[in-house]
C-alpha positions in Angstrom: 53.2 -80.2 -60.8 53.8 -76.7 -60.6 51.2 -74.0 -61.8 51.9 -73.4 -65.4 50.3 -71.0 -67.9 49.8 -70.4 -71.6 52.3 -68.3 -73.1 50.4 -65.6 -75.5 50.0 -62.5 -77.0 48.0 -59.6 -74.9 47.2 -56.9 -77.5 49.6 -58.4 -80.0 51.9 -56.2 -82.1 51.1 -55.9 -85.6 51.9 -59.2 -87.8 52.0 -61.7 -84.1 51.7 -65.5 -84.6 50.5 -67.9 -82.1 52.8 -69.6 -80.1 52.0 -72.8 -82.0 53.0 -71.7 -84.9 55.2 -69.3 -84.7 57.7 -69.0 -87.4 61.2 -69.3 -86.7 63.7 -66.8 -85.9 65.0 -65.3 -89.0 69.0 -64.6 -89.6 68.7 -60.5 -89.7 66.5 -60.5 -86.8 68.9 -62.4 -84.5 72.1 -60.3 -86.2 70.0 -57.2 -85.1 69.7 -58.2 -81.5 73.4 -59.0 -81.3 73.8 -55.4 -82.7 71.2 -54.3 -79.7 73.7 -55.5 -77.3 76.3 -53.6 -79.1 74.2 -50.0 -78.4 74.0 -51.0 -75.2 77.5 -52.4 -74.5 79.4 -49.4 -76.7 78.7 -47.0 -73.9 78.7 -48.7 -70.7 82.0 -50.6 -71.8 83.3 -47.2 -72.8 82.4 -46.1 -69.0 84.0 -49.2 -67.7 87.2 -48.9 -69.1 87.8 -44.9 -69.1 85.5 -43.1 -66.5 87.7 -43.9 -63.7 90.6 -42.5 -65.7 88.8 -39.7 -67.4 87.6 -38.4 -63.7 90.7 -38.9 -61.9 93.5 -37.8 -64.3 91.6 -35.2 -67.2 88.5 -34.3 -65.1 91.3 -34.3 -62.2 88.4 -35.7 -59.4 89.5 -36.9 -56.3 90.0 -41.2 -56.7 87.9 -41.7 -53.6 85.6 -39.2 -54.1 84.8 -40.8 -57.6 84.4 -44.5 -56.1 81.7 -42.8 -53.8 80.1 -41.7 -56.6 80.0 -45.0 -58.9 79.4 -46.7 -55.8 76.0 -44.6 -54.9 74.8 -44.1 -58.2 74.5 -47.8 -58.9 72.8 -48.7 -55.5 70.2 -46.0 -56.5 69.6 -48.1 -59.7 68.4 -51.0 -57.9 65.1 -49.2 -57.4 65.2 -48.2 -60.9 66.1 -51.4 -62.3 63.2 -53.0 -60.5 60.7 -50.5 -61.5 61.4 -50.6 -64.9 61.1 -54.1 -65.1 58.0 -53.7 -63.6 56.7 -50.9 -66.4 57.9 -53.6 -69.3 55.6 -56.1 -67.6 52.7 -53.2 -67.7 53.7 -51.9 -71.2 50.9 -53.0 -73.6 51.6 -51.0 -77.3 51.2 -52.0 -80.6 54.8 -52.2 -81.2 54.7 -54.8 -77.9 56.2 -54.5 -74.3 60.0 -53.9 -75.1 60.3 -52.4 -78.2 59.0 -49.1 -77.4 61.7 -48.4 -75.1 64.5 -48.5 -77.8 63.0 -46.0 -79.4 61.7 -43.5 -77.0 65.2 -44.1 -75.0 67.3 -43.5 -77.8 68.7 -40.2 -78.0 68.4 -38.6 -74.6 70.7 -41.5 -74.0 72.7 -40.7 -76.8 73.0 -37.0 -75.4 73.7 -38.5 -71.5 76.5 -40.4 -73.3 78.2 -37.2 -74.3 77.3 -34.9 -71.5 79.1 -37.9 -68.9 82.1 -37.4 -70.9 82.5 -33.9 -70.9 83.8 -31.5 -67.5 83.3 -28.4 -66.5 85.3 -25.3 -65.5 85.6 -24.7 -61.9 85.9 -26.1 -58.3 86.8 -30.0 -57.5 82.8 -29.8 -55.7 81.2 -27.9 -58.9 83.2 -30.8 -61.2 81.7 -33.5 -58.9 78.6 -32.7 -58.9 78.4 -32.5 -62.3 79.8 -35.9 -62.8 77.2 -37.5 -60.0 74.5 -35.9 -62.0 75.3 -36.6 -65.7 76.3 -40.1 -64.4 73.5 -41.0 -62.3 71.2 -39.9 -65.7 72.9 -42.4 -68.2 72.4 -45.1 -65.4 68.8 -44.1 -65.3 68.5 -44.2 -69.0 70.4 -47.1 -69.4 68.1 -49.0 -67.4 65.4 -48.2 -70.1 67.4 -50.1 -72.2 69.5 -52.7 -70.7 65.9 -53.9 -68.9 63.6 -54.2 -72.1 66.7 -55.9 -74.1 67.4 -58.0 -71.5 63.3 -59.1 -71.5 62.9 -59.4 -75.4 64.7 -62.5 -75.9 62.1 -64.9 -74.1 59.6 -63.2 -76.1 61.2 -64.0 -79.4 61.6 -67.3 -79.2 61.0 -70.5 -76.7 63.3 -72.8 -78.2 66.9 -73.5 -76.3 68.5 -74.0 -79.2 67.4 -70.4 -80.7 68.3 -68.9 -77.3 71.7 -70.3 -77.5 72.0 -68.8 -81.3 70.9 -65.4 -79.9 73.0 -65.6 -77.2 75.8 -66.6 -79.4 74.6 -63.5 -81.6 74.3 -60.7 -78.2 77.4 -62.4 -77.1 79.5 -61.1 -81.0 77.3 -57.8 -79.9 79.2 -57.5 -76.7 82.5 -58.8 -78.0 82.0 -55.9 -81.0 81.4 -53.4 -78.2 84.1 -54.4 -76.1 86.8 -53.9 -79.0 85.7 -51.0 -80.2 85.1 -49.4 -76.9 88.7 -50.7 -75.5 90.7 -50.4 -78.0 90.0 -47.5 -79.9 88.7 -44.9 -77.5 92.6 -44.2 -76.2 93.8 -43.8 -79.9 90.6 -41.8 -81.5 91.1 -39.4 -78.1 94.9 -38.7 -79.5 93.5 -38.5 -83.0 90.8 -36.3 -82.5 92.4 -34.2 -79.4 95.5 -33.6 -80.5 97.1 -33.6 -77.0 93.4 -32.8 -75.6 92.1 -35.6 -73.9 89.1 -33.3 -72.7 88.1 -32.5 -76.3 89.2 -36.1 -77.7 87.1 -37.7 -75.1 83.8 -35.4 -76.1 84.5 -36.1 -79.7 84.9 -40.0 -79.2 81.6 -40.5 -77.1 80.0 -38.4 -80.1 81.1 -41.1 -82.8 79.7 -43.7 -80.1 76.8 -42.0 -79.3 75.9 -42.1 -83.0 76.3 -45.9 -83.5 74.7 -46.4 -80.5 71.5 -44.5 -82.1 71.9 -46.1 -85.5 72.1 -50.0 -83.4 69.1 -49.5 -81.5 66.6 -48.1 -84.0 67.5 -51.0 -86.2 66.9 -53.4 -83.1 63.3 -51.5 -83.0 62.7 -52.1 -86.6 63.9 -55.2 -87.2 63.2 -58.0 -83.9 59.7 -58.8 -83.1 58.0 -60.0 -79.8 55.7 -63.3 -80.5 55.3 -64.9 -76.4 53.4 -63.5 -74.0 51.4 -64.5 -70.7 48.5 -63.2 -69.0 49.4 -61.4 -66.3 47.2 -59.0 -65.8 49.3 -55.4 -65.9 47.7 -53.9 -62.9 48.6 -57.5 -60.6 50.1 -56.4 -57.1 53.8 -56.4 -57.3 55.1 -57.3 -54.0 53.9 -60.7 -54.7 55.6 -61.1 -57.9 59.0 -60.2 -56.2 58.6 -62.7 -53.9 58.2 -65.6 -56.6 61.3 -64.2 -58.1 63.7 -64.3 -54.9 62.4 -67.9 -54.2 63.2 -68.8 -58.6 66.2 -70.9 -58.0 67.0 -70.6 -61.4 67.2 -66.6 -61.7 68.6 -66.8 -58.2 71.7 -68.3 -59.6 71.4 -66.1 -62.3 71.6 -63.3 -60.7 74.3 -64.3 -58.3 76.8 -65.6 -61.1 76.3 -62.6 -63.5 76.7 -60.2 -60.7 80.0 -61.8 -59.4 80.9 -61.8 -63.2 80.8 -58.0 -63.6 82.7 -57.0 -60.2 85.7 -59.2 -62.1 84.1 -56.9 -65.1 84.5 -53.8 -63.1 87.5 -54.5 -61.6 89.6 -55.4 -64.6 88.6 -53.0 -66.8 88.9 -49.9 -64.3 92.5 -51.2 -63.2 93.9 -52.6 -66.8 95.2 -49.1 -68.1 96.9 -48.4 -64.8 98.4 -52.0 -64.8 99.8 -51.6 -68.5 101.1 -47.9 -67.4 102.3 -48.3 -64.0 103.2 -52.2 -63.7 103.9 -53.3 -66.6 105.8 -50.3 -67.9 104.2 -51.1 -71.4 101.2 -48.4 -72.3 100.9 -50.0 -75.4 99.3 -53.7 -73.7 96.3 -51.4 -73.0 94.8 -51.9 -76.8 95.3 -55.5 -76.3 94.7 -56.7 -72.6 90.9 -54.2 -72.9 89.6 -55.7 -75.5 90.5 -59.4 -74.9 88.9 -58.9 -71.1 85.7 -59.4 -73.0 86.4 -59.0 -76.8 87.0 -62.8 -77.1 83.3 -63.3 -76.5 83.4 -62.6 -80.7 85.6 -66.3 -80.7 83.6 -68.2 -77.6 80.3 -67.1 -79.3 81.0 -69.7 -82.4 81.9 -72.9 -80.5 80.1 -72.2 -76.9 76.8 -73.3 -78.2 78.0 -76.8 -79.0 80.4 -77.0 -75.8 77.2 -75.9 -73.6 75.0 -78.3 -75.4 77.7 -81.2 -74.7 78.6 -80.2 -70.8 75.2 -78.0 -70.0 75.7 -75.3 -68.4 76.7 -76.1 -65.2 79.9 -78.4 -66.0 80.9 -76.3 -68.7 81.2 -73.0 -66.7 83.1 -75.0 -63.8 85.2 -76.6 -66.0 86.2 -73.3 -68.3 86.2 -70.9 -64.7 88.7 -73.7 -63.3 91.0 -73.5 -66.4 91.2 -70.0 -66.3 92.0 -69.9 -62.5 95.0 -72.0 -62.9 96.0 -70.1 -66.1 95.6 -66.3 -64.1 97.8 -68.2 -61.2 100.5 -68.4 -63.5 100.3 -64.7 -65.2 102.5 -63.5 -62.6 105.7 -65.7 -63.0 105.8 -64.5 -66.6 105.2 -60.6 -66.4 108.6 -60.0 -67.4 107.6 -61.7 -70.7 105.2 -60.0 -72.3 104.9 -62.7 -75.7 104.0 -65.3 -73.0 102.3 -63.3 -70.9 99.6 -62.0 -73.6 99.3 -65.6 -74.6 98.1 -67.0 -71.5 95.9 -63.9 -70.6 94.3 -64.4 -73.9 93.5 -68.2 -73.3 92.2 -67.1 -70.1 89.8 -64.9 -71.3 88.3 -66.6 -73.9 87.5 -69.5 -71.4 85.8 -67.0 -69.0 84.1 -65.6 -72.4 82.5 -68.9 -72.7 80.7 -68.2 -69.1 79.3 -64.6 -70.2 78.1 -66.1 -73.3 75.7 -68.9 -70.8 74.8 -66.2 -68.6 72.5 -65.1 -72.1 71.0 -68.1 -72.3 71.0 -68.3 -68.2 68.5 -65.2 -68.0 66.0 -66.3 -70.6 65.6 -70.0 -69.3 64.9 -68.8 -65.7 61.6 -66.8 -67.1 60.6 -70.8 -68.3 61.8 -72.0 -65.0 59.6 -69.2 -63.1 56.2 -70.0 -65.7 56.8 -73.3 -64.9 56.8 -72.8 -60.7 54.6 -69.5 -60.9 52.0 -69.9 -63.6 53.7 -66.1 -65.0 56.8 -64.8 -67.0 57.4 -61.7 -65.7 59.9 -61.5 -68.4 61.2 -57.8 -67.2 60.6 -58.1 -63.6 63.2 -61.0 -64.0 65.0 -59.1 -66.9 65.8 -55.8 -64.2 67.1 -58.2 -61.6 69.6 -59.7 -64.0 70.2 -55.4 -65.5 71.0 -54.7 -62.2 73.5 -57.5 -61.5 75.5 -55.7 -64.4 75.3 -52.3 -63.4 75.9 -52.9 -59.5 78.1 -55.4 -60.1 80.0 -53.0 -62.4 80.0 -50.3 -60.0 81.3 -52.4 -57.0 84.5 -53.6 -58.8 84.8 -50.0 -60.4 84.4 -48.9 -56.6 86.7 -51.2 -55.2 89.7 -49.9 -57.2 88.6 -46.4 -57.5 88.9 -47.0 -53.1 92.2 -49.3 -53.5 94.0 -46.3 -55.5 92.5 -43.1 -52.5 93.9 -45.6 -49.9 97.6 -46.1 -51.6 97.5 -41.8 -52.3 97.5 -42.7 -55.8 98.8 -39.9 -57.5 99.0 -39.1 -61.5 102.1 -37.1 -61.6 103.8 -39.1 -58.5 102.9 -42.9 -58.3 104.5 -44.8 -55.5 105.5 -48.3 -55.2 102.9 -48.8 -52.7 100.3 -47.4 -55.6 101.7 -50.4 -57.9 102.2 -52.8 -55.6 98.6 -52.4 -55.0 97.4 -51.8 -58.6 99.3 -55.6 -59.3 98.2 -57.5 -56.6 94.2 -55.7 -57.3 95.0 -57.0 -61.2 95.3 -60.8 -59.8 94.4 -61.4 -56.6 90.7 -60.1 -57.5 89.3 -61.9 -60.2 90.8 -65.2 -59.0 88.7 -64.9 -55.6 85.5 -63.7 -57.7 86.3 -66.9 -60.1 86.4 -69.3 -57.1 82.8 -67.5 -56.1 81.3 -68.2 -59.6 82.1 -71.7 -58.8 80.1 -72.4 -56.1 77.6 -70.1 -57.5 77.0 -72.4 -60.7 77.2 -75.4 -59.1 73.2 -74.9 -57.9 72.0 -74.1 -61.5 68.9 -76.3 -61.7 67.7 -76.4 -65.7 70.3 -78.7 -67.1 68.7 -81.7 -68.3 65.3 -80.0 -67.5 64.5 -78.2 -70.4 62.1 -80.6 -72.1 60.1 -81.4 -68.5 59.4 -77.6 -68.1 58.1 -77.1 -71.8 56.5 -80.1 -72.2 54.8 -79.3 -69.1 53.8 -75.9 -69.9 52.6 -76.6 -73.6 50.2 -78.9 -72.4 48.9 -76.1 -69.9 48.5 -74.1 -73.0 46.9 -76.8 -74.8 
């Protein structure tokens, strides 16, 4: 049997239970991690879906030049990423391991937020530099929070069922987020601009930098960490790293949730100049944004039952297959928009229900690595997964920021080359990165295995 070991508090936060009788989850607590996710998703979705345009058509950056620079800021987080999850593992406060982070990350990320989307006066280099800089920072200081949030679930709570409900709850989080980022940013910036994007884009990341402050001080306050093990926080790290890349279960993890946020990347970056440019309908933009993730709100209230009925393994196949064969068809009906929207829609809310197991994904592969490895390493696995998102983000963000330089993608003169390329990108890409996810998920290793591995590590504990 593998090496297992007791999961338990070191220097416990104030009001900690044993892990044998530790109280359940209560309702606010899990609402206020699904509004964590929303700090954290308000933002980055808001970079997602309008960087690329804010650089290339206000900011007026070269399209090339601006995949460069999502492209090179995310590789840098993978050191980042790593260390951080490596300083949560360290961390030892009397508010815990993750929840300091929250709150000493809060408002220079706040700040970041506002400074990324705001320009400067002067030359195409001054104006890139400044955008490399301001963006590389919020990257840097998103890490301090995506890593810790992604690690404070396993500590909450050991139960699968729970996990699922939290999921469920960061999953509404995410969906909120993804609405509110998608399809208000483009309206509030006309509100609040008045014809000036540059100001209406500073004002709007202002109104999300403040919910973003309000969402994670709550998320401080409100969700508590009860499961710990006893890694020792000075323990050499390289050897930690290794048990990781040989964890099956976060290896597949990792794999699917990064091939899940190029599609990510890739859609969002691309959607407003598909609405504009192909589909000769600006106005699909406030609906094709939001549903790209926004139907996680309806996948979050049956997936938990679906998921416990398939596992995790059929029921991502099956929902990734449906939604292949339904984005097949989108392009027969593009000249009708009613049927069009319809099918999208269906289509996203089955790929919803695969985002809403890759929550549940990243907190059963720290029982999966106790269970092999004796440790949790809750944010040394948690940063892997963080920068799956960010990278994976980047790369489809990249990809069509490259795809547009290529095609001499111009604002005030788009060819048919430029749209033939911007369709086919729409498509063509999330279908092949669907097809990957597949094969991906089809090594998951902890359906049907939950009960072995915490059976077996609660009498380790015993």
């Amino acid at each position: 049997m593998p090496s297992v070991v007791a999961s338990h508090a070191i220097n416990p936060p104030s009001g900690y239970t044993p892990a044998a009788t530790a109280p359940v989850v209560r309702p606010w607590e899990k609402i206020s991690y699904g509004l964590g996710d929303f700090a954290c998703g308000l933002s980055w979705n808001a970079v997602g879906a309008f960087l690329l345009y804010f650089y290339t058509n206000v900011a007026l950056l070269p399209a090339a030049a601006v995949g460069t620079l999502f492209l090179l800021s995310r590789l840098f987080d993978a050191g980042v990423d790593l260390g951080v999850g490596l300083l949560v593992d360290r961390t030892r406060t009397r508010w815990g391991r993750t929840r300091p982070y929250f709150l000493w990350t809060a408002v220079p990320f706040a700040i970041l937020l506002v400074l990324t989307f705001t320009t400067i006066d002067g030359s195409t280099g001054a104006k890139l530099a400044y955008a490399y800089v301001t963006f590389a920072l919020l990257g840097i200081l998103y890490s301090f929070l995506a890593v810790p949030f992604s690690a404070l679930m396993p500590m909450m709570t050991r139960d699968h069922g729970t996990r699922m409900q939290l999921g469920s709850a960061r999953a509404i989080g995410t969906s909120a987020s993804v609405i509110l980022a998608t399809a208000a940013t483009m309206p509030l910036v006309g509100l609040l601009g008045q014809g000036n994007e540059r100001l209406g884009f500073a004002l709007v990341a202002g109104i999300f930098a403040i919910l973003t402050l309000a969402a994670l001080f709550n998320l401080f306050a409100s969700c508590k960490e009860r499961y710990y093990d006893d890694a020792p926080a000075g323990s050499a790290v390289l050897p930690h790293v290794g048990a990781m890349l040989r964890n099956r279960a976060w290896l597949v993890t990792f794999l699917f949730c990064l091939l899940n946020f190029v599609r990510f990347g890739c859609v969002l970056s691309v959607t407003a100049f598909f609405a504009i440019e192909v589909m000769r309908a600006p106005w699909m933009i406030g609906i094709l944004l939001p549903a790209v993730s926004g139907t996680l709100f309806l996948s979050a209230f049956f997936a938990p039952a679906i998921f416990k009925r398939t596992g995790i393994r059929r029921g991502c196949i099956g929902a990734l297959v449906m939604a292949i064969g339904l984005h097949l068809a989108l392009p027969l009906v593009e000249a009708q928009h009613g049927l069009f929207l319809t099918l999208f829609l269906i289509a996203a809310i089955l790929i919803s229900l695969t985002m809403t197991a890759i929550f549940t994904m990243a907190a059963d592969a720290v029982d999966y690595h106790q269970w092999l490895f004796g440790t949790r390493n809750e944010g040394l696995l948690s940063s892997g997964i963080s920068l799956s998102t960010k990278v994976g983000m980047a790369v489809g963000t990249a990809v069509i920021a490259y795809i547009l330089g290529m095609t001499g993608y111009d604002p005030k003169a788009v060819t048919d080359g430029a749209r033939t390329a911007i369709r086919w990108s729409y498509y063509g890409g999330p279908i092949m990165i669907m097809i990957a996810q597949i094969l991906v998920i089809m090594f998951w290793p902890m359906d049907g295995f939950h009960d072995k591995v915490r059976r077996e590590t609660d009498v380790a504990a015993a």
